[in-house]
N, C-alpha and C positions, 0 to 999 in steps of 0.2 A: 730594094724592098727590105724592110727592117728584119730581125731577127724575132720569129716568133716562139710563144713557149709552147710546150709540147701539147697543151692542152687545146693554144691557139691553133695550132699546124692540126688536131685531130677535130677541131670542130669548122677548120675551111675543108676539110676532106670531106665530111658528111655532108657540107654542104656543097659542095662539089658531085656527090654520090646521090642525092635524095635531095639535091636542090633547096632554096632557101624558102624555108616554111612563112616567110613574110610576104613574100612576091606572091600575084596571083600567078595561075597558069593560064596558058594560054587555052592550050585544049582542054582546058576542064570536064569532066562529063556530066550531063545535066542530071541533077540528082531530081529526084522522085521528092515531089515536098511530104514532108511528113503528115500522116496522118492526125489528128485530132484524139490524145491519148498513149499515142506510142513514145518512145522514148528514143533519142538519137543520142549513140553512146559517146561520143566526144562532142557534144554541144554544150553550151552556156551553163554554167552551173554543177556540171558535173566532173568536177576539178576535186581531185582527194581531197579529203580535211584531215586535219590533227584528232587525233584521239579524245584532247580534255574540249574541243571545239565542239564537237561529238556530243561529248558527254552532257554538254552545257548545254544546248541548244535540247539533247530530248529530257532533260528535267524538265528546261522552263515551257516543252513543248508538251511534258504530263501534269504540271503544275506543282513540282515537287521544290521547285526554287526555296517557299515558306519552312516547309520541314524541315527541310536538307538545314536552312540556316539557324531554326530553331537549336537544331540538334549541335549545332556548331555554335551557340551562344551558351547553350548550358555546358559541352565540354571545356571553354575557354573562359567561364568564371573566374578563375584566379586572375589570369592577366585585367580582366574588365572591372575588379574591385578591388586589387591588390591582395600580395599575397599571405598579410595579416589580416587581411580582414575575411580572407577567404577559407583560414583555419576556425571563425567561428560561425562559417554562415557556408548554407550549401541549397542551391537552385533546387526547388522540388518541382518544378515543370509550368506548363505555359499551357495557360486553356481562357479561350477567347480573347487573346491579345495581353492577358494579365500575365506578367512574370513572379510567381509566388517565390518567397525565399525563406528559409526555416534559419532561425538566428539561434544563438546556445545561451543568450541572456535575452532578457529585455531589454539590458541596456544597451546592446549590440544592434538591435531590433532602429531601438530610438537613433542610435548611431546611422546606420545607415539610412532610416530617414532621412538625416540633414544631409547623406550626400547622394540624396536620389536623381537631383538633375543632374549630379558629374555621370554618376552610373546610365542613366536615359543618355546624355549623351555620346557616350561613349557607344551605347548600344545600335545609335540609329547613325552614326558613322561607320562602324565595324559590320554590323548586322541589319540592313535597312531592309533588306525582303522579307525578316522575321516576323514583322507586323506586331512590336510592340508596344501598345500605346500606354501599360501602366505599373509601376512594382508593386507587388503588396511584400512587406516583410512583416513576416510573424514571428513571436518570441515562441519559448517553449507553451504548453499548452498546460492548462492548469486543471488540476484534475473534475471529470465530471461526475455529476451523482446522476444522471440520466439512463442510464447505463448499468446494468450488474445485476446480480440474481435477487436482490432485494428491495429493486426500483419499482416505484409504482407509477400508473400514469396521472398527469396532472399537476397539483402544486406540489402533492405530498405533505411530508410532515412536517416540513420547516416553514411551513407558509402559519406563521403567527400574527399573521395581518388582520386575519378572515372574521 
């Protein structure tokens, strides 16, 4: 007989001692079939999992999969548009599938227009359960007269049309 290693010699012992969990037995005793409900602690399925297996499995099983990646698209901005273009442009959040993005020019704005399908695709590689089907980028906002302790409603006073 060959020379075994100590790990081999302690798993012919146990199965020497507690017999080989493959083979049936002979005298088996007839087990009671289980009820409709109850749960049989070492049956099919009930083999540990991993923690992140776990984790994965009750997101997509509360429906947090979309969030969860949302949250992980707008933290991961820089890598998804580079990291000069991400010094003048910063994600302001996602509502109804629209990814809005606040630029610090308008030319920056127009800029990243022309590279919205690298950025879409990048998006729906990296982030596909996000569910984003569109960008808006916005420049800075120019100020409004709608607004302030002197606004009045309507056309107002600049309407020279009338």
């Amino acid at each position: 007989m060959a020379e075994h290693s100590e790990a081999a010699k302690v798993y012919l012992r146990f199965k020497d001692v507690f017999g080989d969990p493959n083979a049936k037995r002979i005298r088996a005793r007839r087990k009671a079939s289980p009820q409709i409900g109850s749960s049989v602690p070492f049956g099919a399925g009930r083999d540990p999992r991993g923690l992140g297996e776990t984790i994965n499995s009750l997101t997509a099983q509360l429906g947090w999969n979309s969030p969860m990646a949302q949250s992980d698209l707008l933290g991961s901005w820089i890598e998804l548009a580079g990291e000069e273009t991400a010094k003048h442009s910063t994600p302001a959040g996602i509502d109804e599938g629209i990814l809005t993005v606040h630029c610090e020019s308008t030319a920056w704005a127009t800029q990243l227009r022309m590279m919205r399908v690298e950025i879409m695709t990048q998006i729906m590689q990296k982030f596909p359960d996000a569910g984003i089907a569109a960008i808006r980028f916005q420049g800075p906002n120019a100020p409004s007269w709608k607004k302030g302790p002197r606004s009045i409603p309507g056309r107002g006073p600049r309407d020279t049309y009338g």
